[in-house]
Biopython code that builds the backbone (N, CA, C, O; Angstrom):
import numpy as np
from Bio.PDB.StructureBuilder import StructureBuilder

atoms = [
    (1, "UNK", "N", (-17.402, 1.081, 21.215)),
    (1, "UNK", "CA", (-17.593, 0.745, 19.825)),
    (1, "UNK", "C", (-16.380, -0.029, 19.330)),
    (1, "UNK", "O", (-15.244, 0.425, 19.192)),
    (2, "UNK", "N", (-16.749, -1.127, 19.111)),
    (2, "UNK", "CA", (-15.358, -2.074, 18.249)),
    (2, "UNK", "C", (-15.600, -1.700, 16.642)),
    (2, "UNK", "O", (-16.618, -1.583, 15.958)),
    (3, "UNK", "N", (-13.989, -1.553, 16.333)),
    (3, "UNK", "CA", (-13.887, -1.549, 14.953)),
    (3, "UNK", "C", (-13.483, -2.518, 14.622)),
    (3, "UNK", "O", (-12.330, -2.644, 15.037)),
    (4, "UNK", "N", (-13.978, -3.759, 13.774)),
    (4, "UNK", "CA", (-13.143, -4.873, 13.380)),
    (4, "UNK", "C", (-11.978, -5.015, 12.071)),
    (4, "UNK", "O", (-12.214, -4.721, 10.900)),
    (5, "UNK", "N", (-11.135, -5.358, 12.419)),
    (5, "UNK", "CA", (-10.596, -4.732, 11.076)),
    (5, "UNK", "C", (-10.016, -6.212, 10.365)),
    (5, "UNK", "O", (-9.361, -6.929, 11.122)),
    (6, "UNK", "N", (-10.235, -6.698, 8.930)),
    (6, "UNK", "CA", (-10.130, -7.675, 8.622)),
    (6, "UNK", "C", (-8.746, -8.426, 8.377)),
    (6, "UNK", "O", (-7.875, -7.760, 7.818)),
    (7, "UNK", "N", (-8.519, -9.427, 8.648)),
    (7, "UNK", "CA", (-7.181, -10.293, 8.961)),
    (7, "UNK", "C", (-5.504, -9.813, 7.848)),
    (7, "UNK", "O", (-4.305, -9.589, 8.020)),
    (8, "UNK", "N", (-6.799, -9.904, 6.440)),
    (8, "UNK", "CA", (-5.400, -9.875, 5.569)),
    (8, "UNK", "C", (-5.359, -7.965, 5.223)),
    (8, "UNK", "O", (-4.460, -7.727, 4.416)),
    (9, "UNK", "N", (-5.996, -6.895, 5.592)),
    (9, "UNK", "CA", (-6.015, -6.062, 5.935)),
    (9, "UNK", "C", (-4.734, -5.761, 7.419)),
    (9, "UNK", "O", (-3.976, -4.867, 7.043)),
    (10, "UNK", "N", (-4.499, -6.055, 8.302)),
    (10, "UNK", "CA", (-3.780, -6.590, 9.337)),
    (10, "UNK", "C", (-2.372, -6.517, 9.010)),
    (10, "UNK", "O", (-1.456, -5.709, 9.165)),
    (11, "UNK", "N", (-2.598, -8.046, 8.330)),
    (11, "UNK", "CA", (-1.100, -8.265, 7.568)),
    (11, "UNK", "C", (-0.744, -6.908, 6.808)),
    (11, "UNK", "O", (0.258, -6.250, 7.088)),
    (12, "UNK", "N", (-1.461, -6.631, 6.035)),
    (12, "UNK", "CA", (-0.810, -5.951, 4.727)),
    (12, "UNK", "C", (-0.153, -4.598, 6.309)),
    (12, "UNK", "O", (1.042, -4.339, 6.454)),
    (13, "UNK", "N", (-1.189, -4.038, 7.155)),
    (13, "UNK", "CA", (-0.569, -2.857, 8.332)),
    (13, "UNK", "C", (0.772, -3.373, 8.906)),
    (13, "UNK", "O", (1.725, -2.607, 9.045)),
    (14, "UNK", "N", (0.828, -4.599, 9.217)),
    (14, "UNK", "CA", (2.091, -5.144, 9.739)),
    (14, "UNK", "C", (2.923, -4.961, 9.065)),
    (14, "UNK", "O", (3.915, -4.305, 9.383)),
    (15, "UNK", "N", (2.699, -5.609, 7.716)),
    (15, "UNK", "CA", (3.896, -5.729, 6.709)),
    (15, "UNK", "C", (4.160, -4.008, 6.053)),
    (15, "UNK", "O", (5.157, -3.607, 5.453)),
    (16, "UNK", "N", (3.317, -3.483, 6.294)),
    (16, "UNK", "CA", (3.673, -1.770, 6.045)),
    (16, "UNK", "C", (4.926, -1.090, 6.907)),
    (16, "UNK", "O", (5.710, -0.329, 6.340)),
    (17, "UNK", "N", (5.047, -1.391, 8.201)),
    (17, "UNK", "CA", (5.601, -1.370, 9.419)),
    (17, "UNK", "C", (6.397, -1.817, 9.512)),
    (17, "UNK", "O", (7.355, -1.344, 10.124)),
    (18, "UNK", "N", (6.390, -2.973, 8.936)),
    (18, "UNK", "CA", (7.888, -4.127, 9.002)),
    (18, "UNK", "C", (8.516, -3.065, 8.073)),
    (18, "UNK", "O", (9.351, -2.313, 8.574)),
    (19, "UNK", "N", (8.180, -2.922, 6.695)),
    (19, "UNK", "CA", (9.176, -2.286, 6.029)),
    (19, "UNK", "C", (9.640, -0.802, 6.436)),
    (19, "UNK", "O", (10.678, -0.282, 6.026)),
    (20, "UNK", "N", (8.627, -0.140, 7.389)),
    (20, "UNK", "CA", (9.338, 1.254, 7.380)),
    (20, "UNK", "C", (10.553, 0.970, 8.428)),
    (20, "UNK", "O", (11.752, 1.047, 8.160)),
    (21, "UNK", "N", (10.083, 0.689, 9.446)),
    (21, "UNK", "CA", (10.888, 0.263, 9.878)),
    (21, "UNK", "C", (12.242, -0.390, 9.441)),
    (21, "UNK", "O", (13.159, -0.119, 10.215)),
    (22, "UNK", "N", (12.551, -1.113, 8.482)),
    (22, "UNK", "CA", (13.471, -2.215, 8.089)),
    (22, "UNK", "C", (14.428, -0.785, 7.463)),
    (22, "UNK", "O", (15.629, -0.573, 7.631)),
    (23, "UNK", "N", (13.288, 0.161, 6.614)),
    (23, "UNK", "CA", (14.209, 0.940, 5.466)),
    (23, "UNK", "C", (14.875, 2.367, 6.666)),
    (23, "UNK", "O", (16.016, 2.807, 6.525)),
    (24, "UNK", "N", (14.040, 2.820, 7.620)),
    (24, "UNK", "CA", (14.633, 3.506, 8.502)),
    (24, "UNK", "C", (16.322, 3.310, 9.475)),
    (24, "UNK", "O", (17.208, 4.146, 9.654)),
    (25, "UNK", "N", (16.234, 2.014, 9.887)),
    (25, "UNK", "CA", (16.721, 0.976, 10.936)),
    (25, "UNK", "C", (18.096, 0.190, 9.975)),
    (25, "UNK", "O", (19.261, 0.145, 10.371)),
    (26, "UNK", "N", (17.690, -0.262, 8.928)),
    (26, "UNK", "CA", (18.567, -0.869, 8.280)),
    (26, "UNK", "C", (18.125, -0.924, 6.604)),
    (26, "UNK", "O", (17.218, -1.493, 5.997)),
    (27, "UNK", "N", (19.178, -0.089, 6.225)),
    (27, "UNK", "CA", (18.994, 0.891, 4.249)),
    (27, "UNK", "C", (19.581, -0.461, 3.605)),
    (27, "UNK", "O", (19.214, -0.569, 2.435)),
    (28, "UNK", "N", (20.119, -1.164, 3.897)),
    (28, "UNK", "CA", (20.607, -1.936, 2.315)),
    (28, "UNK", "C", (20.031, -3.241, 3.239)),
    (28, "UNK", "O", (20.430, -3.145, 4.399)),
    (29, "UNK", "N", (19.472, -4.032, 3.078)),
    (29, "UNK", "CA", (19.208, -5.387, 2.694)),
    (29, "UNK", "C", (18.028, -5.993, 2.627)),
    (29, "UNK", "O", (17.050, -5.573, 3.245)),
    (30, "UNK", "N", (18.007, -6.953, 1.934)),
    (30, "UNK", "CA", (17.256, -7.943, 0.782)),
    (30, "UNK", "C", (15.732, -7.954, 0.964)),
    (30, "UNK", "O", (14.781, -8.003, 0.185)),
    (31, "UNK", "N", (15.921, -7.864, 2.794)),
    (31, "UNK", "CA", (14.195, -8.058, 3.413)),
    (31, "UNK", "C", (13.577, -6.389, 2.625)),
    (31, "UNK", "O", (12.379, -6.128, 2.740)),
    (32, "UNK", "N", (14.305, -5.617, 2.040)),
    (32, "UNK", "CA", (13.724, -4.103, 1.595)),
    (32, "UNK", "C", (13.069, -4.402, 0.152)),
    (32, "UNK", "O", (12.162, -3.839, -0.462)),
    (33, "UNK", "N", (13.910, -5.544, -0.155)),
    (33, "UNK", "CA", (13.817, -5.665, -1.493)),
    (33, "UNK", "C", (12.297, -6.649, -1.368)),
    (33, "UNK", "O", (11.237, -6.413, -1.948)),
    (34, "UNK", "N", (12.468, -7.288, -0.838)),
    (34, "UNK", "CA", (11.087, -8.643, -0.908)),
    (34, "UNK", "C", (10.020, -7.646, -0.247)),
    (34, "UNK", "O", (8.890, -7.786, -0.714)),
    (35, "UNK", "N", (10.162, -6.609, 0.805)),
    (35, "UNK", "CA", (8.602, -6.069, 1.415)),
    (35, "UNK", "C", (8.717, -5.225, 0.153)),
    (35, "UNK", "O", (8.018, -5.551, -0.805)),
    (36, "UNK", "N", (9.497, -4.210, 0.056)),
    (36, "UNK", "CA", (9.096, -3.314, -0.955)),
    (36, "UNK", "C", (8.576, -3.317, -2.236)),
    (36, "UNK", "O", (8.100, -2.279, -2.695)),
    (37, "UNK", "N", (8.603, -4.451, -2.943)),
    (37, "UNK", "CA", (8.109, -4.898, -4.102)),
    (37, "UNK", "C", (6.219, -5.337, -4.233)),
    (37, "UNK", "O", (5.559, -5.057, -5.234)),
    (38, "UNK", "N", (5.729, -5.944, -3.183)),
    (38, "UNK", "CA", (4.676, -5.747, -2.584)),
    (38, "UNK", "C", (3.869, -4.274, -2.243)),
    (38, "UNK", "O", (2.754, -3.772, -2.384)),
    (39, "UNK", "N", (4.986, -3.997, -1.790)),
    (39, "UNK", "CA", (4.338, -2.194, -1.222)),
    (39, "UNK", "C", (3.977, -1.593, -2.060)),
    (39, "UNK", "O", (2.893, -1.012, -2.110)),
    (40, "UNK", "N", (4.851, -1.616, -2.918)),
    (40, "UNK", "CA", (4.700, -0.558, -4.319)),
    (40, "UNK", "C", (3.654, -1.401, -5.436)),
    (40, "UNK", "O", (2.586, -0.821, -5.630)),
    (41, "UNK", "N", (3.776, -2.180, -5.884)),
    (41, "UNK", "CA", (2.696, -3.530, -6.489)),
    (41, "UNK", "C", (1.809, -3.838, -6.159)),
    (41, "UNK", "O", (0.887, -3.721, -6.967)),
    (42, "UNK", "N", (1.480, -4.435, -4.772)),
    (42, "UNK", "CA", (0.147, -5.124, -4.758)),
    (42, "UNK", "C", (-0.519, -4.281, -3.437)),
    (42, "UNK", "O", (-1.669, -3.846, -3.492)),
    (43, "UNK", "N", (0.337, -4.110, -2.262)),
    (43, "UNK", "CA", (-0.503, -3.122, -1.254)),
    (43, "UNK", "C", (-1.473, -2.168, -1.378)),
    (43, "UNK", "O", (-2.628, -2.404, -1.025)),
    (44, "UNK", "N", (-1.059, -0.866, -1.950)),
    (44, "UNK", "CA", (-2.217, -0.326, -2.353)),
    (44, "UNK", "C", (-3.411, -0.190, -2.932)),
    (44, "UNK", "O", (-4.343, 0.564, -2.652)),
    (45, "UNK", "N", (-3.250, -1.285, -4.068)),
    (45, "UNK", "CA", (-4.352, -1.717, -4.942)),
    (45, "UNK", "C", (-5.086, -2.668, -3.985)),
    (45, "UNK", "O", (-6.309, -2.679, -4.126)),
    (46, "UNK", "N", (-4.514, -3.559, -2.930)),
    (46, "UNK", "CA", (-5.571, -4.511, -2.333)),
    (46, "UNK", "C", (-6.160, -3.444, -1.426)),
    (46, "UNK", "O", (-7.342, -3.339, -1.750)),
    (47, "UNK", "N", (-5.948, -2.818, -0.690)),
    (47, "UNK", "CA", (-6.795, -1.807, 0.137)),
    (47, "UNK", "C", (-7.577, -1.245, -0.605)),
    (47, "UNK", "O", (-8.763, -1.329, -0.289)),
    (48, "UNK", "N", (-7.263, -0.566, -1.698)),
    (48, "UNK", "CA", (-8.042, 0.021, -2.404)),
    (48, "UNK", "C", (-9.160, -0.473, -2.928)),
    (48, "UNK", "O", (-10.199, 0.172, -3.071)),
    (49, "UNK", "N", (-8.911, -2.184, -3.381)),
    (49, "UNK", "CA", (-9.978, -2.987, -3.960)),
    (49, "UNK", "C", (-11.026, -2.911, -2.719)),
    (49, "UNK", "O", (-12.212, -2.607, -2.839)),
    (50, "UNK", "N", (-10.317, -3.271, -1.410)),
    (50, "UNK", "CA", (-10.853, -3.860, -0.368)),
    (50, "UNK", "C", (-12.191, -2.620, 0.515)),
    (50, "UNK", "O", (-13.191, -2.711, 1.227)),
    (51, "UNK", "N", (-11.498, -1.744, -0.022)),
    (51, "UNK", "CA", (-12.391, 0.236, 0.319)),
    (51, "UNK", "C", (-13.908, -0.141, -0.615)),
    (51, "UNK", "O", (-15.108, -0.111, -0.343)),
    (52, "UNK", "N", (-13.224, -0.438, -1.631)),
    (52, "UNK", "CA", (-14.297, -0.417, -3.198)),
    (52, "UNK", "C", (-15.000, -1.216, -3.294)),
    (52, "UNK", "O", (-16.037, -0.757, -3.773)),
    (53, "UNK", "N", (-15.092, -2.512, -3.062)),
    (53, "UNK", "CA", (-15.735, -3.725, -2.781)),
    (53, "UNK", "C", (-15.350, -4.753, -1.818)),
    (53, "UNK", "O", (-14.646, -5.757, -1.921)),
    (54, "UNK", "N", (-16.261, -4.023, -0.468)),
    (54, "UNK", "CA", (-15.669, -4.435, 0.530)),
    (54, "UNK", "C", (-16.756, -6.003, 0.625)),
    (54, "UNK", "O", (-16.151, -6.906, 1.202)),
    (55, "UNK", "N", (-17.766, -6.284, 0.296)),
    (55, "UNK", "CA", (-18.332, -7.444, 0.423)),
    (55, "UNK", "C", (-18.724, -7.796, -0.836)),
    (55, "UNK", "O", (-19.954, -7.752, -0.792)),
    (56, "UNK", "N", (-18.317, -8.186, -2.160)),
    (56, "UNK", "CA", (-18.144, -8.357, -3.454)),
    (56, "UNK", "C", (-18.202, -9.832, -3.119)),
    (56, "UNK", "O", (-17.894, -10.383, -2.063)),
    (57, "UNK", "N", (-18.744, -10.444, -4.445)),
    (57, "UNK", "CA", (-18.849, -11.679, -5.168)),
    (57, "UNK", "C", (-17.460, -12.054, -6.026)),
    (57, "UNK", "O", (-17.246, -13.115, -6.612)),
    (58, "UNK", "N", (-16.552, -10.860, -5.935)),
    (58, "UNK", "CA", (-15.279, -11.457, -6.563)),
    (58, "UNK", "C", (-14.207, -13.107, -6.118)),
    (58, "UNK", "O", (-14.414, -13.738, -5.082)),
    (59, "UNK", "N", (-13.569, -13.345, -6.735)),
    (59, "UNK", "CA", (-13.176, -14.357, -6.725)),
    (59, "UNK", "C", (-11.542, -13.938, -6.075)),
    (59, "UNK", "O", (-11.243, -12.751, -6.200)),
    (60, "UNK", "N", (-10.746, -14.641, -5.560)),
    (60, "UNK", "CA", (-9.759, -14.434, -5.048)),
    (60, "UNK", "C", (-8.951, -14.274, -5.972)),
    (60, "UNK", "O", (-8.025, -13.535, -5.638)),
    (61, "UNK", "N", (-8.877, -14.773, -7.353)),
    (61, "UNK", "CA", (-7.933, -14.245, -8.536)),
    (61, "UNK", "C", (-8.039, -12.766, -8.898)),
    (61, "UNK", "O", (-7.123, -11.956, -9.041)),
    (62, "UNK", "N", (-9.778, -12.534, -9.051)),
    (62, "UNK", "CA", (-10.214, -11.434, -9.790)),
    (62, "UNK", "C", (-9.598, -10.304, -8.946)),
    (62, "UNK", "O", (-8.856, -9.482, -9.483)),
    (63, "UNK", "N", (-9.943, -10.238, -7.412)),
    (63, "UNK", "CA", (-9.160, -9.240, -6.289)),
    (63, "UNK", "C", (-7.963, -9.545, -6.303)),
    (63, "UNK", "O", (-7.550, -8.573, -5.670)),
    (64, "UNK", "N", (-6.811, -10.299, -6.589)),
    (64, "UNK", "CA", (-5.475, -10.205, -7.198)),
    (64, "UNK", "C", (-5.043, -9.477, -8.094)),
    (64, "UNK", "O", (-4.114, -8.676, -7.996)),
    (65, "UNK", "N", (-5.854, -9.768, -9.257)),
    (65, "UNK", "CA", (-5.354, -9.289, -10.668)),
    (65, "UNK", "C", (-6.085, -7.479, -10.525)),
    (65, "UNK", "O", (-5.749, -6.514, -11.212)),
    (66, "UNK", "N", (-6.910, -7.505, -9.647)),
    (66, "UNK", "CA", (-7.688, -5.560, -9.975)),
    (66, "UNK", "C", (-6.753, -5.471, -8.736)),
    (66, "UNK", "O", (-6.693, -4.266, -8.492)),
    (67, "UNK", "N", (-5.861, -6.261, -7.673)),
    (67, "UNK", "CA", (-5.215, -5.392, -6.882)),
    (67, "UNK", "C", (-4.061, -4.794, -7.570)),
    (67, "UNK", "O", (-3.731, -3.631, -7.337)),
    (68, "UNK", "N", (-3.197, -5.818, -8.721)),
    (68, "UNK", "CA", (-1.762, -5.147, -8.799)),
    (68, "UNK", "C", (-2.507, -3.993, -10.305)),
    (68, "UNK", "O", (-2.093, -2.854, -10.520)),
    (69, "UNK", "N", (-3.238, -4.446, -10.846)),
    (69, "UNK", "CA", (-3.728, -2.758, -11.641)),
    (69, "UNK", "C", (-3.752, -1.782, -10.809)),
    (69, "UNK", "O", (-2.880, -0.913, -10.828)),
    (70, "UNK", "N", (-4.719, -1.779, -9.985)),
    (70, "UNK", "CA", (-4.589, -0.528, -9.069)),
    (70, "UNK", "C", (-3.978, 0.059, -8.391)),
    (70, "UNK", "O", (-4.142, 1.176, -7.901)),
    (71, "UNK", "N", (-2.949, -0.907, -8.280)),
    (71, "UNK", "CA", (-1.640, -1.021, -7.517)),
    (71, "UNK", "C", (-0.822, 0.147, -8.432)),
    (71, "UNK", "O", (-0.495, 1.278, -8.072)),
    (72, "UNK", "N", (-0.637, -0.411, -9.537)),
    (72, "UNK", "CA", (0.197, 0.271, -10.774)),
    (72, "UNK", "C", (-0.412, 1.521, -10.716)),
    (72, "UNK", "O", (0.368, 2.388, -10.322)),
    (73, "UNK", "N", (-1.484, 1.898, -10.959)),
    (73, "UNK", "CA", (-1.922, 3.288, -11.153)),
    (73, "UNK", "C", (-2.100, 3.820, -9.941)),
    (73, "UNK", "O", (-1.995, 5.044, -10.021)),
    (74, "UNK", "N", (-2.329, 3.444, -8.822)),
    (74, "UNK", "CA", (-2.190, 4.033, -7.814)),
    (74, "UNK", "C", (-0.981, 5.008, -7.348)),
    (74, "UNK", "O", (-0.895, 6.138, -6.866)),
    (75, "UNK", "N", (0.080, 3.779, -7.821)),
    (75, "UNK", "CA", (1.268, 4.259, -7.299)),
    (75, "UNK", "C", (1.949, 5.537, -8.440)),
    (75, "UNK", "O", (2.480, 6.591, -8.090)),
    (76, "UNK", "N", (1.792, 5.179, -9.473)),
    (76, "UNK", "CA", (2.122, 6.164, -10.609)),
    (76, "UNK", "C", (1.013, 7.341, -9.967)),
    (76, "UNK", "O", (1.793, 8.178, -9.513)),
    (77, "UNK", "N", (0.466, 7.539, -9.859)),
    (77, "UNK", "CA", (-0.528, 8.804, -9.430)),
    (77, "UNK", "C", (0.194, 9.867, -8.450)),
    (77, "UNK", "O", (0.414, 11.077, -8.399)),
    (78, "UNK", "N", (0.462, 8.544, -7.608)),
    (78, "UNK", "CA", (1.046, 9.595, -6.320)),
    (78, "UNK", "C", (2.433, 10.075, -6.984)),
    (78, "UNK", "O", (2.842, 11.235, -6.937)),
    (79, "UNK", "N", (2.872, 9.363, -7.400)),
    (79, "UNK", "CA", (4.773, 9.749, -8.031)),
    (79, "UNK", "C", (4.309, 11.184, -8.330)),
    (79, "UNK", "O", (4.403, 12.212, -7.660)),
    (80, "UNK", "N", (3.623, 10.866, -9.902)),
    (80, "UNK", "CA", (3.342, 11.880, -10.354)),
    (80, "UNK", "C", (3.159, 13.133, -9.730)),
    (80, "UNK", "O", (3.756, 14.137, -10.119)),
    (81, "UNK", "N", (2.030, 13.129, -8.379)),
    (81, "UNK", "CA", (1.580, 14.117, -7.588)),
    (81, "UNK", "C", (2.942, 14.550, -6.627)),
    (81, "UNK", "O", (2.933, 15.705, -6.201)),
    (82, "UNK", "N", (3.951, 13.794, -6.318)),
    (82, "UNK", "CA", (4.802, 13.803, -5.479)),
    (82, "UNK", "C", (6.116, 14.699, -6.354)),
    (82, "UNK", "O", (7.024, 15.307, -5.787)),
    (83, "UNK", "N", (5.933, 14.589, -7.784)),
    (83, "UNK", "CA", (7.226, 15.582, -8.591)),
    (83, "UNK", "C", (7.193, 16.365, -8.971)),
    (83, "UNK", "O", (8.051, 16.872, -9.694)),
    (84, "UNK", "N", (5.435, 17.118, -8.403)),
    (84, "UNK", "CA", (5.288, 18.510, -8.680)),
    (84, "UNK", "C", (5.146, 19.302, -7.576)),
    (84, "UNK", "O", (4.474, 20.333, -7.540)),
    (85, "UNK", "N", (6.051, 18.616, -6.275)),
    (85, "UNK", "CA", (5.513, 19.293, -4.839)),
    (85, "UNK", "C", (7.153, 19.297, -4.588)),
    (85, "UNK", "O", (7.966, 18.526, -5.097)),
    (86, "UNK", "N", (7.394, 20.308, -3.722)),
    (86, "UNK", "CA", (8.830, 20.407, -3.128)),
    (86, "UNK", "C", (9.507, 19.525, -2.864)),
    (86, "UNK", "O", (10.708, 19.399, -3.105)),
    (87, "UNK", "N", (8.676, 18.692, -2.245)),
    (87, "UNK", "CA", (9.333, 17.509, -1.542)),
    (87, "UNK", "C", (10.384, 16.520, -2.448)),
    (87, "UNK", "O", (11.531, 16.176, -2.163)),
    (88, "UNK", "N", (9.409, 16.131, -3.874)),
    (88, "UNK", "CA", (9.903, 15.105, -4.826)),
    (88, "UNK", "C", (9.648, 13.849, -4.415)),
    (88, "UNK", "O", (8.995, 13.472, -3.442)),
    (89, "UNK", "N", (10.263, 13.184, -5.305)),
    (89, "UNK", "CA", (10.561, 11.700, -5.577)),
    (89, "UNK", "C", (11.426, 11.227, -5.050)),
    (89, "UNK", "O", (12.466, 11.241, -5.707)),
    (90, "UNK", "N", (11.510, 10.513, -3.521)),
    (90, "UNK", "CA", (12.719, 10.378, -2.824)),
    (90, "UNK", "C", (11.563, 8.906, -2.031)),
    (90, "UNK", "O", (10.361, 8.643, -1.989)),
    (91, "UNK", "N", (12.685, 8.386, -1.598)),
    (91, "UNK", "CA", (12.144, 6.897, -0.820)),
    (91, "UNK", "C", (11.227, 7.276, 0.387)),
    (91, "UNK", "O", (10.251, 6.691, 0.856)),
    (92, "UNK", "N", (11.864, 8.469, 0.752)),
    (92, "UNK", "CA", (10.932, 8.699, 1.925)),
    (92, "UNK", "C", (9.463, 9.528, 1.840)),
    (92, "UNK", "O", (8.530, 9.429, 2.637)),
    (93, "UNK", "N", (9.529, 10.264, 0.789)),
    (93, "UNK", "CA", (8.451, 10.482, 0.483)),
    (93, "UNK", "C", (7.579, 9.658, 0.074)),
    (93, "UNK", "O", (6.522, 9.620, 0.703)),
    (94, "UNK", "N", (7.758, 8.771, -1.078)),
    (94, "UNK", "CA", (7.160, 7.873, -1.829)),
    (94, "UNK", "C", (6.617, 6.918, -0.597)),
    (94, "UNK", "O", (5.433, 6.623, -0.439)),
    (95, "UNK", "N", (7.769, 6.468, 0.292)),
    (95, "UNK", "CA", (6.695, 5.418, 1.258)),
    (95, "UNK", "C", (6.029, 6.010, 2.488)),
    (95, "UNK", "O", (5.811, 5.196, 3.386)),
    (96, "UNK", "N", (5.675, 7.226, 2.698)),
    (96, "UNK", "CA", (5.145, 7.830, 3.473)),
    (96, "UNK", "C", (4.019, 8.902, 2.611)),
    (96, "UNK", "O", (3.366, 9.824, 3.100)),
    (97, "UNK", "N", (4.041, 8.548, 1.529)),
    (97, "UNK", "CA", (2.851, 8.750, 1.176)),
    (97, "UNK", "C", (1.891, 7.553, 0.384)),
    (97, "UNK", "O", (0.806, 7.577, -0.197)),
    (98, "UNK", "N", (2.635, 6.785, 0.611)),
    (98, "UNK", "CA", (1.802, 5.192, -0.044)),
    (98, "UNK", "C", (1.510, 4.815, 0.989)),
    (98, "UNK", "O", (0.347, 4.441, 0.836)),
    (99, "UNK", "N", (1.850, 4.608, 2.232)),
    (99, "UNK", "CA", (1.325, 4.723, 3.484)),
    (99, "UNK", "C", (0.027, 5.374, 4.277)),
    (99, "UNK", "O", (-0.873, 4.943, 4.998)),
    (100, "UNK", "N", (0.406, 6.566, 3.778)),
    (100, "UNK", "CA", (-0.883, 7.502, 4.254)),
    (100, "UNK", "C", (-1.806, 7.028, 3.298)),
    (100, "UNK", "O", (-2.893, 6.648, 3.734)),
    (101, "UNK", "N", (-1.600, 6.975, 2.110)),
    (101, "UNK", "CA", (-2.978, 6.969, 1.112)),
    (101, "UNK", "C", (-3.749, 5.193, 1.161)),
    (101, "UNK", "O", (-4.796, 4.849, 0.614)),
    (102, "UNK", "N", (-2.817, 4.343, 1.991)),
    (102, "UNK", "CA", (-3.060, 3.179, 2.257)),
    (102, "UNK", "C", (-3.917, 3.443, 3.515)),
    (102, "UNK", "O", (-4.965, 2.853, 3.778)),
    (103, "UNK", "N", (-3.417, 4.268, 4.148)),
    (103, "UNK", "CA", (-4.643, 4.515, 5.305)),
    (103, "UNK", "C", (-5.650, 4.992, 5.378)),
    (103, "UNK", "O", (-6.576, 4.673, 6.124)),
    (104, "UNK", "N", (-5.580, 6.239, 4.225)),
    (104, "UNK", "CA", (-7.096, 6.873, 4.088)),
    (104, "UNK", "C", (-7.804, 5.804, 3.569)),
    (104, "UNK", "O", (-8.628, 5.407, 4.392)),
    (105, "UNK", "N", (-7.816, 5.045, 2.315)),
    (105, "UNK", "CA", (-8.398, 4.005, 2.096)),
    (105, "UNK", "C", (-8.692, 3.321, 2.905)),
    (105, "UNK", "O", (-9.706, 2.732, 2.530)),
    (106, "UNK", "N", (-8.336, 2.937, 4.092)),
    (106, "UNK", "CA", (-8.999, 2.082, 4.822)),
    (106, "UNK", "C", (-9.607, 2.693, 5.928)),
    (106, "UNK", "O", (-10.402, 2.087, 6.646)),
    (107, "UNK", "N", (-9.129, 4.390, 6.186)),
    (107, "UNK", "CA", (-10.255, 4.800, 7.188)),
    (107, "UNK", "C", (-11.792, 4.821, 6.208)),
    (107, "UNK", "O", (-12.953, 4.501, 6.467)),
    (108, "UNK", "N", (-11.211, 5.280, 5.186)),
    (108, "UNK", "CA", (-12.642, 5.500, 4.232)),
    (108, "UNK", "C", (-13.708, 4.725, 4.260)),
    (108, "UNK", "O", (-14.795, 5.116, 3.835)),
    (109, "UNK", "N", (-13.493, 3.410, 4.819)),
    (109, "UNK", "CA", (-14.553, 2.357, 4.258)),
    (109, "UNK", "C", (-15.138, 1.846, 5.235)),
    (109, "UNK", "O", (-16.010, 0.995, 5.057)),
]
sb = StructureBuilder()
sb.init_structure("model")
sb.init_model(0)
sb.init_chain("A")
sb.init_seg("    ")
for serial, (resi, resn, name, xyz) in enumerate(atoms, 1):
    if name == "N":
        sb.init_residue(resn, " ", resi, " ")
    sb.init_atom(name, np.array(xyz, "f"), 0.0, 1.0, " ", f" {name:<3s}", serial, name[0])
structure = sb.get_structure()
């Protein structure tokens, strides 16, 4: 059974990877700053769009603009869920659970 998994779906797994990696491997520089701003902004919301309307009539703006909304509330959700659990609000939590919830979304669909 092949699973196909779609191109800019791909990227966004790569570029998930690039950054854990980057923030594990090497903590202060710039490449943290340019993936991470994406990660937290637009990553989750495009998977999420991409779970939700996976063969949609949307327009490539419209799946831009509902990715970084969802993006925003996505990510505020988990914070939220993340500062009432032992663990907290720490970098490593936060991107290892924007991670995971980037993955259930895409096993989901």
């Amino acid at each position: 059974m092949k699973v196909k998994l779609p191109i800019d779906l791909l990227i966004i797994d790569i570029l998930s990877v690039l950054l854990i990696l980057i923030i594990i491997f090497i903590p202060a520089t710039v490449a943290r700053v340019i993936l991470g701003l994406p990660f937290l902004l637009f990553f989750p919301g495009y998977v999420l769009v991409a779970a939700l309307f996976p063969r949609s009539e949307m327009d490539a703006i419209e799946r831009i603009a509902l990715s970084f909304g969802m993006s925003i509330a996505v990510t505020t959700l988990i914070g939220l869920g993340l500062n009432y659990t032992s663990w907290g609000i720490r970098l490593e939590t936060v991107l290892y659970s924007i991670s995971l919830s980037s993955l259930f979304y895409r096993l989901s669909r």
